[in-house]
Structures are given as C-alpha cells and as structure tokens.
Backbone as JSON Lines, residues from 0, in Angstrom:
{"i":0,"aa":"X","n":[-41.42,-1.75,-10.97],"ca":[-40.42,-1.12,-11.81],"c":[-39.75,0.06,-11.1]}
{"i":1,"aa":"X","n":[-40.66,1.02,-10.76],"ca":[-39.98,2.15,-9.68],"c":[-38.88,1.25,-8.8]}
{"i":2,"aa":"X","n":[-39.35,0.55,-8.01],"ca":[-38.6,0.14,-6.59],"c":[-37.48,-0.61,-7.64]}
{"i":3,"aa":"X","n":[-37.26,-1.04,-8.73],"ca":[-36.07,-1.9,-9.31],"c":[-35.05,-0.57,-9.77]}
{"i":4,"aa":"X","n":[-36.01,0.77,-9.82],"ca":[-34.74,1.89,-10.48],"c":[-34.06,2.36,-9.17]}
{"i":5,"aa":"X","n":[-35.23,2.55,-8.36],"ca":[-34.77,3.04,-6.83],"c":[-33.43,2.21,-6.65]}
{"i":6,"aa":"X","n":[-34.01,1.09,-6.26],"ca":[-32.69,-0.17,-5.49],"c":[-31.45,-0.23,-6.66]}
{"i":7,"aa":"X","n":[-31.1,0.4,-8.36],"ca":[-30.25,0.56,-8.58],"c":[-29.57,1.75,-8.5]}
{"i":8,"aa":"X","n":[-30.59,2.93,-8.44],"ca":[-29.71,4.09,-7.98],"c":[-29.29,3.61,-6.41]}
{"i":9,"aa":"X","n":[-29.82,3.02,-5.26],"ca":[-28.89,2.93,-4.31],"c":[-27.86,2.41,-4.59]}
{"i":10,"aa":"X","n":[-27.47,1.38,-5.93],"ca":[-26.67,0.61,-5.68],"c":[-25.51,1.25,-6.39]}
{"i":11,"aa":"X","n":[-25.84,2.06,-6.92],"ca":[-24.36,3.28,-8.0],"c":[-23.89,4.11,-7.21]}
{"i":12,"aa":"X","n":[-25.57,4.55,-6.01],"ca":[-24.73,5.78,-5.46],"c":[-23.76,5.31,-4.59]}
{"i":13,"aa":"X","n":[-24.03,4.13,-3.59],"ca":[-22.91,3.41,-3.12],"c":[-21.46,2.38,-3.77]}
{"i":14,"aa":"X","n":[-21.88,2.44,-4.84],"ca":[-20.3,2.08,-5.88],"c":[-19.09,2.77,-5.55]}
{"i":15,"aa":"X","n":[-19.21,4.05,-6.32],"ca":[-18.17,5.08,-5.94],"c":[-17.37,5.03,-4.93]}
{"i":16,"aa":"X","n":[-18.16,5.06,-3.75],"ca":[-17.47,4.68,-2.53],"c":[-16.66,3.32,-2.35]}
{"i":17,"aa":"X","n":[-17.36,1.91,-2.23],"ca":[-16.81,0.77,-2.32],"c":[-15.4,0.89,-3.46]}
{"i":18,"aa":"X","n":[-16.01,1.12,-4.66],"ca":[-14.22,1.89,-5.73],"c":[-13.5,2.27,-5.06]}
{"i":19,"aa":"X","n":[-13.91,3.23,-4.27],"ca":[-12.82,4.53,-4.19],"c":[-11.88,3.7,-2.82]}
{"i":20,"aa":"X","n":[-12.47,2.51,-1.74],"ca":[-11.93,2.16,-0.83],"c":[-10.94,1.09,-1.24]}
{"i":21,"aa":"X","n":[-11.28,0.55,-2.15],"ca":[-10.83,-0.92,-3.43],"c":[-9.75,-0.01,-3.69]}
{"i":22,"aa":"X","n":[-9.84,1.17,-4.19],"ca":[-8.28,1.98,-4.93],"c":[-7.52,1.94,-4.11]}
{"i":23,"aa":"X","n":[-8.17,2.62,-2.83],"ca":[-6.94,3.2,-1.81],"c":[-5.91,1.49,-1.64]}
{"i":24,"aa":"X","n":[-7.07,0.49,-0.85],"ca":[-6.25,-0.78,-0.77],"c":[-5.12,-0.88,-1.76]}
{"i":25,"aa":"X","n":[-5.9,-0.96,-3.04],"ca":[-4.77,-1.69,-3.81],"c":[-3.47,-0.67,-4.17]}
{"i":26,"aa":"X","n":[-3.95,0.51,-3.76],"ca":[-2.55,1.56,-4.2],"c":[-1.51,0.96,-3.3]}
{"i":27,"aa":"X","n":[-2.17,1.02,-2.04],"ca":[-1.39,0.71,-0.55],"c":[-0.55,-0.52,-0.91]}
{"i":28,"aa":"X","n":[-1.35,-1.56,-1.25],"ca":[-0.8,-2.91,-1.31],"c":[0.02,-2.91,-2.77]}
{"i":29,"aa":"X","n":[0.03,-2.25,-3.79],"ca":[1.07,-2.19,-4.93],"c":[2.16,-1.7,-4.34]}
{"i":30,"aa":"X","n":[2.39,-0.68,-3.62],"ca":[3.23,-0.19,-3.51],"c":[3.97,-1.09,-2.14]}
{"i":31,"aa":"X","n":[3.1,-1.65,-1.52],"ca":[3.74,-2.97,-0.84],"c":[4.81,-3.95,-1.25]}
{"i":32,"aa":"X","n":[3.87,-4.7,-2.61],"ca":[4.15,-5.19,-3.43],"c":[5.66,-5.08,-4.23]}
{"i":33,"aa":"X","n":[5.8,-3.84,-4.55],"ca":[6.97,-3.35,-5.05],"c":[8.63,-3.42,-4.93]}
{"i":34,"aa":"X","n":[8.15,-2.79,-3.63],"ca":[9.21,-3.22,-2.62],"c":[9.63,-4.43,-2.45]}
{"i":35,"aa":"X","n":[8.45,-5.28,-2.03],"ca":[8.88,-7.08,-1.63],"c":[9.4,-7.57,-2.91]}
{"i":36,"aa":"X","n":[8.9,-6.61,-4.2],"ca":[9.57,-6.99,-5.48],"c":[11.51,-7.04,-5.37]}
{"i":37,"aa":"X","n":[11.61,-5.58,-5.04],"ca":[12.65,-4.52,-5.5],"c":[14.0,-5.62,-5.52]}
{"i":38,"aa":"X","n":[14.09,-6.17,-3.85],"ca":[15.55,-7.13,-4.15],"c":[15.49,-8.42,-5.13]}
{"i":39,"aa":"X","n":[14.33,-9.11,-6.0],"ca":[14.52,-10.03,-6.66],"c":[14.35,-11.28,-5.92]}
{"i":40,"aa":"X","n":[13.91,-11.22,-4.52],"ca":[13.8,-12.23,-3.88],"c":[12.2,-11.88,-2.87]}
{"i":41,"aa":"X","n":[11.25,-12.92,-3.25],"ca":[10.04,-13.02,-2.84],"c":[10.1,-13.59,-1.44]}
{"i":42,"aa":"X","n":[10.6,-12.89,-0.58],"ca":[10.7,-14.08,0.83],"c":[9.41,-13.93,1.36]}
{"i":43,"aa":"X","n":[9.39,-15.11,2.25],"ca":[8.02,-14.94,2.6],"c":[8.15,-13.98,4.05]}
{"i":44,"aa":"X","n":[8.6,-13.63,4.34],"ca":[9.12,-12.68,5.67],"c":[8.09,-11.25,5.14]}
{"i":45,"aa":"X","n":[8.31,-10.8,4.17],"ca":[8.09,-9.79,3.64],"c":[6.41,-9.49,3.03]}
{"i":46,"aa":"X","n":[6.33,-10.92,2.81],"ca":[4.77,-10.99,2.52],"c":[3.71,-11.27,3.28]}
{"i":47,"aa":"X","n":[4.61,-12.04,4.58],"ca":[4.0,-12.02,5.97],"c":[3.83,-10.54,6.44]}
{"i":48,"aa":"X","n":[4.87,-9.21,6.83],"ca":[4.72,-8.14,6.78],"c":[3.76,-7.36,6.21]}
{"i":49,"aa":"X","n":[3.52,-7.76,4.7],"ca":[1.99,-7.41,3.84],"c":[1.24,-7.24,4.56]}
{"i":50,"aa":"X","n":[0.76,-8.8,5.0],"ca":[-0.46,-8.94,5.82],"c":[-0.8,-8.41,6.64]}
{"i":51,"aa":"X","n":[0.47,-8.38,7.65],"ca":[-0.02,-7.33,8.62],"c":[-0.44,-6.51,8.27]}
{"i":52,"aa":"X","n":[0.34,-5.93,7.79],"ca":[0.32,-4.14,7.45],"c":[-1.29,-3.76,6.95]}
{"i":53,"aa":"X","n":[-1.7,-4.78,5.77],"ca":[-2.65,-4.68,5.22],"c":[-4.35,-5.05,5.78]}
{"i":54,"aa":"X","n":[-4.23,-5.7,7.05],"ca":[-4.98,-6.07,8.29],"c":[-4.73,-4.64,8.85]}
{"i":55,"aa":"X","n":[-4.06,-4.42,9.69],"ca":[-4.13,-3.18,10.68],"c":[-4.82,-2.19,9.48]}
{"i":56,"aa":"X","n":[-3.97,-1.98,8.81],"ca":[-4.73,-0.5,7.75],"c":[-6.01,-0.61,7.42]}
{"i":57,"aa":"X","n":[-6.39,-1.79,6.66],"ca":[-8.01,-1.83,6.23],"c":[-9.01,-3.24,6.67]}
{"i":58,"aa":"X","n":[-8.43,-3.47,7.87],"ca":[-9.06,-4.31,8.74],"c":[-10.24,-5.77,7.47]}
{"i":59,"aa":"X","n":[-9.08,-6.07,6.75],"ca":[-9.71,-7.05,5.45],"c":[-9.62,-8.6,6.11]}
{"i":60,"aa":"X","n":[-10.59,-9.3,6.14],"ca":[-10.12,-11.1,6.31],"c":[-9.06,-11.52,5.54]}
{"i":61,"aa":"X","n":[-9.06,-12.29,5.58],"ca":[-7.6,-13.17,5.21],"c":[-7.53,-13.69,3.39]}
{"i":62,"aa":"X","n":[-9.05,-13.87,3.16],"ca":[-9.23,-14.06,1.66],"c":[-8.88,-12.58,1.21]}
{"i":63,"aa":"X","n":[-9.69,-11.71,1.3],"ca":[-9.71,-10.31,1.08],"c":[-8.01,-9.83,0.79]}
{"i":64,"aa":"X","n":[-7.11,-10.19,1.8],"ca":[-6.16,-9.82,1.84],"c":[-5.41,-10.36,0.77]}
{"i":65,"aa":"X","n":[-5.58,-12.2,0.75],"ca":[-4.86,-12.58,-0.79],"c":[-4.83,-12.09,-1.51]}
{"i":66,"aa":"X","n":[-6.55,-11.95,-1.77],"ca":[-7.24,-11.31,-3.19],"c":[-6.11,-9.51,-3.16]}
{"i":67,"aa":"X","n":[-6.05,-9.04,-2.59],"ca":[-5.62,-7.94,-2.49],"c":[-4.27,-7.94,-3.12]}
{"i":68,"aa":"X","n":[-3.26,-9.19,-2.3],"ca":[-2.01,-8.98,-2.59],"c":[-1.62,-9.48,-4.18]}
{"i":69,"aa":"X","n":[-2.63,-10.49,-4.44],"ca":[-2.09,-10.93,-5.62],"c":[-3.32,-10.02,-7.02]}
{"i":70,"aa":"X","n":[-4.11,-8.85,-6.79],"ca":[-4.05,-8.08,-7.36],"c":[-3.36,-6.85,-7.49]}
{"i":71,"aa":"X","n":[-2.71,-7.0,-6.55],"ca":[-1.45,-6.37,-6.39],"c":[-0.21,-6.27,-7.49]}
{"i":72,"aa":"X","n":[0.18,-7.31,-7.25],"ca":[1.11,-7.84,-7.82],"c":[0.88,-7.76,-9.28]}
{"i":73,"aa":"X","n":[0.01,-8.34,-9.87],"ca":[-0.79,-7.9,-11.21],"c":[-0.54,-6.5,-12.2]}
{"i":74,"aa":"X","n":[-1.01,-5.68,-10.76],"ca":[-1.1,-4.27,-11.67],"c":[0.22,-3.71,-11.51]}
{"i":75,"aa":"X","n":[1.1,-4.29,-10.48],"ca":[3.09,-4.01,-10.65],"c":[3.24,-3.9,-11.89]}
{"i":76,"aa":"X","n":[2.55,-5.8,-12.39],"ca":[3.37,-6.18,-13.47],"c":[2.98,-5.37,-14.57]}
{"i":77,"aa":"X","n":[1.98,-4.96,-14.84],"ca":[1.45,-4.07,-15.93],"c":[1.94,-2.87,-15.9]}
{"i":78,"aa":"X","n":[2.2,-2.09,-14.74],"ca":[2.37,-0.65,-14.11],"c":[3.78,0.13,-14.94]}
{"i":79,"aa":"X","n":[3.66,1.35,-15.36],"ca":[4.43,1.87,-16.37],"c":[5.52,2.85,-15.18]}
{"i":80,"aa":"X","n":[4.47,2.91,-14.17],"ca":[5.14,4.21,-13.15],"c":[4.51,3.54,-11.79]}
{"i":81,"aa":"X","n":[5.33,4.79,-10.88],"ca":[4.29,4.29,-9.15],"c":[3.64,5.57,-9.31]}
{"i":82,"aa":"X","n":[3.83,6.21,-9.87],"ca":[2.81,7.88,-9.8],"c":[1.25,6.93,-9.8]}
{"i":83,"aa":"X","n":[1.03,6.06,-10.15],"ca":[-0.65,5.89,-10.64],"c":[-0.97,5.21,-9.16]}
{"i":84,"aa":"X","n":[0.23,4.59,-8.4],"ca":[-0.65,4.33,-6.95],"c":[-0.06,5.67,-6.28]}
{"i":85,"aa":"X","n":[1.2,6.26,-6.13],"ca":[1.12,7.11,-5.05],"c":[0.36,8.43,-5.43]}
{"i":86,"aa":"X","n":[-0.34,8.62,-6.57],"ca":[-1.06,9.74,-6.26],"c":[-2.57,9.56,-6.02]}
{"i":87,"aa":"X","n":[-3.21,8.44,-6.04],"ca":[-4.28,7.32,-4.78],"c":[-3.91,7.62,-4.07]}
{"i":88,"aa":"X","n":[-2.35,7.26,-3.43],"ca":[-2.52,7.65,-1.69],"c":[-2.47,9.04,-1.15]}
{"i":89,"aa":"X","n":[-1.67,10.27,-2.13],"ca":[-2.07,11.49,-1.4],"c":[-3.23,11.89,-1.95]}
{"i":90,"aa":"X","n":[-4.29,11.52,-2.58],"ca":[-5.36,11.57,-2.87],"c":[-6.51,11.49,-1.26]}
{"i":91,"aa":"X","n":[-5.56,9.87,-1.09],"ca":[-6.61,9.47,0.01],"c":[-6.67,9.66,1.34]}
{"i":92,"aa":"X","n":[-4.63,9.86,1.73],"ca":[-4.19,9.9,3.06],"c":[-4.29,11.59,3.58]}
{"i":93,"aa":"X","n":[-3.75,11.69,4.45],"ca":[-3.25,12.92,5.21],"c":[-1.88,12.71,5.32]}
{"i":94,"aa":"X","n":[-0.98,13.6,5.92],"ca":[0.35,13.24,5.26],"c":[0.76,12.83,6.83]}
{"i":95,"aa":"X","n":[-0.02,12.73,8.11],"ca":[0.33,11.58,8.94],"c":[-0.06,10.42,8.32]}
{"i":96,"aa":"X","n":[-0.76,9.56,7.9],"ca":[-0.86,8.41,7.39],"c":[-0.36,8.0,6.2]}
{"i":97,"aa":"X","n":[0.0,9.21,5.73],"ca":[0.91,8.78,4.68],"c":[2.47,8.22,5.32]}
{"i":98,"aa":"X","n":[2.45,8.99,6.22],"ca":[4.17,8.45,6.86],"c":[4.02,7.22,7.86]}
{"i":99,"aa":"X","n":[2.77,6.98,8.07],"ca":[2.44,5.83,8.2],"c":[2.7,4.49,7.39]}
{"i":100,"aa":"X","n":[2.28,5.04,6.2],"ca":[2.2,4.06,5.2],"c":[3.7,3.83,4.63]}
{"i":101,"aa":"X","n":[4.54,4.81,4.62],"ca":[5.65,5.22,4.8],"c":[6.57,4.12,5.43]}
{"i":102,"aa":"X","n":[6.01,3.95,6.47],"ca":[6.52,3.28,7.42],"c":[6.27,1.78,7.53]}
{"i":103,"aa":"X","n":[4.8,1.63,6.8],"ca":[5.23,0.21,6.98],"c":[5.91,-0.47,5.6]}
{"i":104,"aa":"X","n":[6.09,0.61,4.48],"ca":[6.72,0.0,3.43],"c":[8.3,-0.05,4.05]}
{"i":105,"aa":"X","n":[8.44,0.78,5.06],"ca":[10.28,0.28,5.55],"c":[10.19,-1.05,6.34]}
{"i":106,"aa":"X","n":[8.72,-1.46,7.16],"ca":[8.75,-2.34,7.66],"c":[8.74,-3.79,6.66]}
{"i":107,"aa":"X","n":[8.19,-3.35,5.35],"ca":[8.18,-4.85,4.26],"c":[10.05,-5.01,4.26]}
{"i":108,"aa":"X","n":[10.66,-3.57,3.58],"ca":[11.82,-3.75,3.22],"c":[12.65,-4.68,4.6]}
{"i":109,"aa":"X","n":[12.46,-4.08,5.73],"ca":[12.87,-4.85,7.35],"c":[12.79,-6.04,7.76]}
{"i":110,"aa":"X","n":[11.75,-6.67,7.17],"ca":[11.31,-7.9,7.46],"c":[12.4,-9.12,6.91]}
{"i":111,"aa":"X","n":[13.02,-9.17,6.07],"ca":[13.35,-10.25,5.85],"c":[15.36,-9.98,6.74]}
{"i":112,"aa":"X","n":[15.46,-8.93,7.51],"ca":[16.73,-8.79,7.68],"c":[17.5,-7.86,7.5]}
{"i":113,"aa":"X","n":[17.12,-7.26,5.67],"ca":[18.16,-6.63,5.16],"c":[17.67,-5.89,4.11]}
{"i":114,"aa":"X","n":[18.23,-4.39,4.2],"ca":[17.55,-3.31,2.95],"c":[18.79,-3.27,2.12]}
{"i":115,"aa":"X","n":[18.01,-3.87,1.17],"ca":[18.58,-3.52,0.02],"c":[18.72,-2.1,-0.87]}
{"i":116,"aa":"X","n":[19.81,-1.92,-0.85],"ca":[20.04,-0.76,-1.55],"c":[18.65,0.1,-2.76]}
{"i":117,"aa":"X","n":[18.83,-0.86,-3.54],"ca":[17.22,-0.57,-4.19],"c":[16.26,-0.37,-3.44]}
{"i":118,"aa":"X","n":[15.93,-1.27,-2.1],"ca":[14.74,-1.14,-1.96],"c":[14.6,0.22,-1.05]}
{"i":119,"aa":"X","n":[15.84,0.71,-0.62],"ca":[15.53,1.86,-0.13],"c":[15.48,3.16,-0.9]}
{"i":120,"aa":"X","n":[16.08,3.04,-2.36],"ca":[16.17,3.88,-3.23],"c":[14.85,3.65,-3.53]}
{"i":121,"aa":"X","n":[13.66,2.92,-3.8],"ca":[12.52,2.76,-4.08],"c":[11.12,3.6,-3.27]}
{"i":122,"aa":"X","n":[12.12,3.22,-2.14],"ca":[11.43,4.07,-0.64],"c":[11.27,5.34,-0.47]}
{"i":123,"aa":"X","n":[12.88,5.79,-0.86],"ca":[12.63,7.59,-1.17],"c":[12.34,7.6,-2.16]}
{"i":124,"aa":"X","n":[12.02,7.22,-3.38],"ca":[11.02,7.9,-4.64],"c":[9.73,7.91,-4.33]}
{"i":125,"aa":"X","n":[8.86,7.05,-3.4],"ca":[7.5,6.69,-3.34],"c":[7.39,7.75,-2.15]}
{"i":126,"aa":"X","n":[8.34,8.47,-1.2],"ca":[8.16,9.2,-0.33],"c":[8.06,10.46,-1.14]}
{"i":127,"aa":"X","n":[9.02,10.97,-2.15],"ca":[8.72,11.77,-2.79],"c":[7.33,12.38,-3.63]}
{"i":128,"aa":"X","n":[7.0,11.11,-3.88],"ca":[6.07,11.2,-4.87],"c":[5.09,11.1,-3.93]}
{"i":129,"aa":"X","n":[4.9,10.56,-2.87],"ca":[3.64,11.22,-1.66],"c":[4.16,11.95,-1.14]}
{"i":130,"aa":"X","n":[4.93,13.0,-2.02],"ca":[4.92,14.62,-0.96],"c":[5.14,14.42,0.36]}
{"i":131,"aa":"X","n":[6.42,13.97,0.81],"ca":[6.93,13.45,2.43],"c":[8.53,14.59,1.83]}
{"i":132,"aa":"X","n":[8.58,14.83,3.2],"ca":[10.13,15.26,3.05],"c":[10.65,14.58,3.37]}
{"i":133,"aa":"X","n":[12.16,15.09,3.99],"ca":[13.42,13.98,3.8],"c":[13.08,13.81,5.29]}
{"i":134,"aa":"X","n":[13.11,14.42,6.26],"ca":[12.6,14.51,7.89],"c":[11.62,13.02,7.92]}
{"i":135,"aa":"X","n":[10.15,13.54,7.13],"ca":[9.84,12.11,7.18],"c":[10.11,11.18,6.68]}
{"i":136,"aa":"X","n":[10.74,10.64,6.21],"ca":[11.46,9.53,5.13],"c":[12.69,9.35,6.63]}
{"i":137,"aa":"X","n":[13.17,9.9,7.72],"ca":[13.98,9.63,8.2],"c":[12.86,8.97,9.35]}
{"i":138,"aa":"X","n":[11.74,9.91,9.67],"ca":[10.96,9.43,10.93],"c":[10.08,8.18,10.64]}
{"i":139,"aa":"X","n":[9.8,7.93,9.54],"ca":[9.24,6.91,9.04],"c":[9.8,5.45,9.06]}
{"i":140,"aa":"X","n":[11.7,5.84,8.85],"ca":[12.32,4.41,9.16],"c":[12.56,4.03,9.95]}
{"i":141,"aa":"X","n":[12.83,5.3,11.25],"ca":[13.18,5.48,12.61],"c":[11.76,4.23,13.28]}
{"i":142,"aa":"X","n":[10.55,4.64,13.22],"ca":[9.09,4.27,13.59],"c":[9.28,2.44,13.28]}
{"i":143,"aa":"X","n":[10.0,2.13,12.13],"ca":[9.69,0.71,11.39],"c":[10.66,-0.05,11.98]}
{"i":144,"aa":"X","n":[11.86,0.48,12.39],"ca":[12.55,-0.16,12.97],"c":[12.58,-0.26,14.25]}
{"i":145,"aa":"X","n":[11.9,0.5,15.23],"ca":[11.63,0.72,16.24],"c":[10.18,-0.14,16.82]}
{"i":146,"aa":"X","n":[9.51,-0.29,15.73],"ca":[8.35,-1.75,15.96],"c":[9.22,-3.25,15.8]}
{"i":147,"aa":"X","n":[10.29,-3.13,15.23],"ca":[10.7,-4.55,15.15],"c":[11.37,-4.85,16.29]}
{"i":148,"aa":"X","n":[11.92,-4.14,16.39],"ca":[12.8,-4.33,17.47],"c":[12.18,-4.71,18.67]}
C-alpha cells in the first residue's frame, strides 16, 4: 500500500510538468493553426510548414504532431480570444523565442505564396499580445522570409 501511494505521488508530482509542456505545444500550435485558418483556405503548404515548425520546436514524432495539430484546431474552434494561447506563450517563452515563434507563424502565413492581408493583421495582434514590439514584428518577418528564400 505505501509503495502504491509513493508511485502515485511520483506520478502527480510529474503531471504538472508533462501539462505544463502539452500547454506550451498546443498554445504554439493554435496559434499556428489560426493563421493557416485566417485566409479561408486550408492549403496544404501551410500545414506542411506546421510540421516543421512544430518538429524543430518540440522535437514530437509524426503521430504526436497530428495529434497536436488537430487538437489544435479544436480549441480555435471553441476559442473566444488568442489571449488564452498567447499568454501560455509569454508565460513559457523568453521574448527571443517568442520572436521565434513569431517567426515561424510568418513562415505558416509564407508558405503557401501569399500573405493575406488578414493573416498579417492576425500576426501583429498575436505579436502584440506576446509583448513583441513593432522592431520585432519587422525582424521576425525579415528571419521567415529569409529561411524561404
């Protein structure tokens, strides 16, 4: 009985953590999500971009990553505001990785060709709301377009 309370306090005290890494993902990947939303057109250019993005950042397999994007997508559809993921990410980032992250949401908008007006109006609100200035919101697109190329 001891060793069954033991092995569940290990298993709570390590919860929190596993949560707290599950949030950051899915903030990251909603706000992915969003964007690939914003023009009304789901290309797959853009959701290929996801992946990447979402591989390099939290080094997830390929199921992991589905599972990711299409809980993603989920909590868009429910989502009243982006305040509930971007304040996860200045929660979680530093505000270099935030312009990171920054950056690869210009790289979703990049991917299929063409920024849509929205989706860049989408771009500076989510920069705002992770506390980026306008400097980074410029160095951030500068960086995304400068990997594609």
């Amino acid at each position: 009985m001891i060793n069954k309370l033991k092995q569940m306090w290990k298993q709570a005290a390590a919860s929190p953590q596993e949560k707290k890494k599950h949030d950051i993902s899915l903030a990251v990947a909603a706000l992915m999500v969003e964007v690939m939303r914003m023009d009304g057109h789901l290309q797959s250019a853009e959701r290929s971009e996801i992946i990447l993005a979402l591989d390099k950042r939290f080094s997830l397999d390929q199921a992991e990553i589905h599972d990711l994007i299409e809980n993603a997508l989920q909590e868009v559809e429910q989502a009243l505001d982006l305040h509930q993921f971007t304040s996860v990410v200045v929660k979680g980032f530093s505000t270099q990785e935030r312009i990171g992250i920054l950056s690869d949401l210009w790289a979703v908008a990049l991917a299929d060709g063409f920024v849509d007006p929205y989706e860049e109006q989408l771009i500076r609100r989510m920069a705002d709301l992770m506390g980026l200035h306008h400097s980074q919101f410029i160095t951030a697109k500068i960086n995304a377009n400068a990997e594609i190329s």
